[in-house]
C-alpha positions in Angstrom: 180.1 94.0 95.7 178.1 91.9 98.8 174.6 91.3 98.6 172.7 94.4 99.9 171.3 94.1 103.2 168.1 95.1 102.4 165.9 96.9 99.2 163.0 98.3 98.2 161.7 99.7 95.0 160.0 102.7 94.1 156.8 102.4 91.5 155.5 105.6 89.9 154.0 107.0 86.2 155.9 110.2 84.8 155.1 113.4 86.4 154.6 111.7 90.0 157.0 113.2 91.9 159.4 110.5 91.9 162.5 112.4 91.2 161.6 114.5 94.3 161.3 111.7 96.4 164.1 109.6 95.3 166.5 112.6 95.5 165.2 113.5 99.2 165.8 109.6 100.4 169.2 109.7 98.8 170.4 112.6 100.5 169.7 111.0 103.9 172.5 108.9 103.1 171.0 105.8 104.6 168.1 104.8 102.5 170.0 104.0 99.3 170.6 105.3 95.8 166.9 105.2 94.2 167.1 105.9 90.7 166.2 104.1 87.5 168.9 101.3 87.2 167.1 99.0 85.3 165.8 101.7 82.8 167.1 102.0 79.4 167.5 106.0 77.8 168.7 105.6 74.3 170.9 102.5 75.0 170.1 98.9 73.6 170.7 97.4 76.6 171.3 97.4 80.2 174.8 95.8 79.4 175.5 99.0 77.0 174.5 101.1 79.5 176.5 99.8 82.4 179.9 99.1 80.1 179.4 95.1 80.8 179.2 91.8 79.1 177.7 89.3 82.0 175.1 89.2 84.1 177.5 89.2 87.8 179.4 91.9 86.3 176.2 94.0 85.7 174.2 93.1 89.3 177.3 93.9 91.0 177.6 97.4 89.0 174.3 98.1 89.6 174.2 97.2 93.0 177.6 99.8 93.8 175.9 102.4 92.2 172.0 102.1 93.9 173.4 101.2 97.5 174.2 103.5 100.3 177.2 102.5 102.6 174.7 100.8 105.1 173.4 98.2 102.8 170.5 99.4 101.5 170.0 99.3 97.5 167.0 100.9 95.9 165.7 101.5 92.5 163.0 103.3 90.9 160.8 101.0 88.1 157.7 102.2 86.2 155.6 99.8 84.6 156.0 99.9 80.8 155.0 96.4 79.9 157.4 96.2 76.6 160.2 97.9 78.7 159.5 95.5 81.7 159.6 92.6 79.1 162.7 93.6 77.7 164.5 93.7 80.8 163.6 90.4 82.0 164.7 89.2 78.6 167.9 90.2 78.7 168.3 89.2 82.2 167.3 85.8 81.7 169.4 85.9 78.5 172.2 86.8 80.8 171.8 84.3 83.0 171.0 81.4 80.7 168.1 80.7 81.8 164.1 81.0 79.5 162.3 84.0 79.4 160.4 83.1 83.2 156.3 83.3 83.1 156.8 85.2 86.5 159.0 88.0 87.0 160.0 88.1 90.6 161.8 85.1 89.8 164.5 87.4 88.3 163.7 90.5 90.8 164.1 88.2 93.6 167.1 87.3 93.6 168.7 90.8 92.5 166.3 92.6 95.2 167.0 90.8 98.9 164.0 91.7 101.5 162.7 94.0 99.0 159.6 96.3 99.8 157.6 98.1 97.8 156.8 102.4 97.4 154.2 103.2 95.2 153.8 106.9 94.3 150.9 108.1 92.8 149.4 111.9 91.4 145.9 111.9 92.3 145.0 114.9 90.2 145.3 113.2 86.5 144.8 116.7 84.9 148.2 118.3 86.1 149.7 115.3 85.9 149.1 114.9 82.0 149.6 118.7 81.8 153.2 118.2 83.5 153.8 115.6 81.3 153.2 116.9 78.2 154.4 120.6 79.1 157.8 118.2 79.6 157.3 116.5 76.4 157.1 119.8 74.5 160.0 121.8 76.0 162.5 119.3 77.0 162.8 120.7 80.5 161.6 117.8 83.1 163.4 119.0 85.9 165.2 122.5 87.1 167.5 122.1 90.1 169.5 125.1 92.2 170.0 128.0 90.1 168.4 126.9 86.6 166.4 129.1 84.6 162.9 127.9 83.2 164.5 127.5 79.3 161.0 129.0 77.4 159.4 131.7 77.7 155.2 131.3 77.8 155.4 132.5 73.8 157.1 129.7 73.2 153.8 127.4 74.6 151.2 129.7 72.4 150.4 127.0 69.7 151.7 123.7 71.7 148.3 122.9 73.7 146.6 119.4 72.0 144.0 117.8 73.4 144.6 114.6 71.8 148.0 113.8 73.4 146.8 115.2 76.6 143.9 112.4 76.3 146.5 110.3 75.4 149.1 111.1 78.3 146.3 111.3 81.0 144.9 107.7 79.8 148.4 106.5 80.0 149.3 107.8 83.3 146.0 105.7 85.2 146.9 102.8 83.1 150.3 102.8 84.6 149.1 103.2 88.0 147.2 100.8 88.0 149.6 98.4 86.0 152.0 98.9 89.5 149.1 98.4 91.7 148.0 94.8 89.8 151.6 93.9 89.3 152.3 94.3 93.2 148.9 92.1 94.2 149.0 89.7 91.3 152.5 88.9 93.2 151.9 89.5 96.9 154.3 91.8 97.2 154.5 94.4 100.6 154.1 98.0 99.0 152.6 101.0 100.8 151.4 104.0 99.0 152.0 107.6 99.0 151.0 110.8 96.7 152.6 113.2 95.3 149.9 115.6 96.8 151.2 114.7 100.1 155.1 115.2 99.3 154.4 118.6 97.9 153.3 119.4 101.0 154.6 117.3 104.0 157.7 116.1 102.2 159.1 115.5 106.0 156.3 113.8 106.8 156.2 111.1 103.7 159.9 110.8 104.0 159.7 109.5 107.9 157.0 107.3 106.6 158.8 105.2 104.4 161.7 105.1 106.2 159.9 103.4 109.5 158.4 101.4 106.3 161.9 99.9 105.4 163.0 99.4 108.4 165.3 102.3 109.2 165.1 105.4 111.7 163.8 108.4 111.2 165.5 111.3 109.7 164.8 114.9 112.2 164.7 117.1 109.1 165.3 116.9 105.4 168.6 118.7 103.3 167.9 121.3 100.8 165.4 120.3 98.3 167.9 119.3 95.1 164.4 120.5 92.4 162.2 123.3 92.4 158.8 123.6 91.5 158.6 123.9 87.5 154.6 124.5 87.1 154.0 127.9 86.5 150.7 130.0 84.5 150.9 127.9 81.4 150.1 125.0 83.5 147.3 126.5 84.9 145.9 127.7 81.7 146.3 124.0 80.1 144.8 122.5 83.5 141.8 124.6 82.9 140.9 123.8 79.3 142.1 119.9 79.2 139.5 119.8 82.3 136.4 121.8 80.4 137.9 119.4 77.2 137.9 115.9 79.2 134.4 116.8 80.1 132.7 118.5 77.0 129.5 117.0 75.9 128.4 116.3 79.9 125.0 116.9 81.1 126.5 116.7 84.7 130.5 118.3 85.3 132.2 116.7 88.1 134.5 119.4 88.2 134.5 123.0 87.6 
């Protein structure tokens, strides 16, 4: 595999929209294969995952797989500090080289004239909600023809405030975990929300790809994902609000 011509990576917290936007730059066919290479689900390790033993052998794979036929290789990356650790890790380990105190080192190298997307979800309520609706019924995504998998009896007893806390908590720390990661190292990023995709997905799409440097697509394909929210979300939006804010003099949102 050559060295991609150019990158960029896409920075997000669950329940972001991500999958919407890395699916919609995908199928332009031009802007690379965003997805999450460099994220472990269930395996040990990225060589497990990828069926190698070196470190070529695994950039190479992963580079086939995220790059469209232009030269552009994307990825999507979260920031989970123990994830992000254990990444590097291995990748130094690969390489034969210490554990490096700064991480580009290793991203640098793997990510040529890389910039930077960083989706966010302004409204912290849904996005918790989403999130832990997700957690609960296993069902993250429904493409084409799928059927939501519960019905709303199944959701009766599954509203907790605690995790919701939790989750919410979790999903600003992240953000702004990508935002200091990005500035601590100088890197080019632009931001977009998830607000903003639901609703001009044309619109966000053209942006980043005059961002990275390529020209604009005149419409999008047929959205892969449909909308999974539905009234439980709504019911668990209004309660986790009236919860985050119990004991307030002064609501800031009613």
């Amino acid at each position: 595999m050559k060295i991609p011509k150019s990158s960029y990576r896409i920075w997000h917290a669950n329940r972001s929209g991500s999958t919407l936007l890395c699916q919609l730059l995908e199928d332009t066919k031009i802007a690379g294969r965003p997805n999450e290479h460099f994220t472990l689900h269930g395996e040990s390790s990225l060589c497990e995952k990828f069926k190698v033993s070196e470190y070529r052998s695994l950039i190479d794979k992963i580079w086939t797989i995220g790059t469209s036929e232009n030269g552009v290789f994307a990825d999507k990356a979260t920031a989970h500090y123990q994830a992000h650790k254990d990444t590097i890790q291995e990748l130094s380990s690969l390489k034969g080289v210490s554990m490096p105190t700064n991480y580009e080192s290793i991203w640098q190298e793997i990510f040529p004239h890389c910039k930077h997307i960083v989706i966010v979800r302004t409204n912290k309520v849904r996005q918790a909600v989403s999130w832990w609706k997700a957690i609960r019924d296993s069902q993250w995504h429904i493409q084409g023809d799928e059927k939501v998998l519960k019905s709303e009896d199944f959701y009766k007893d599954k509203y907790n405030k605690d995790a919701l806390k939790h989750l919410y908590s979790e999903a600003v720390l992240r953000d702004i975990a990508n935002q200091e990661y990005l500035a601590k190292h100088d890197l080019d990023y632009i931001t977009v929300t998830y607000e903003d995709l639901e609703n001009d997905p044309l619109r966000i799409v053209r942006q980043i790809m005059e961002y990275i440097g390529l020209p604009p697509v005149k419409s999008l394909p047929k959205m892969r994902f449909r909308k999974i929210a539905n009234s439980v979300n709504e019911r668990w939006v209004h309660q986790f609000k009236e919860d985050l804010q119990e004991g307030m003099d002064t609501k800031a949102w009613i």
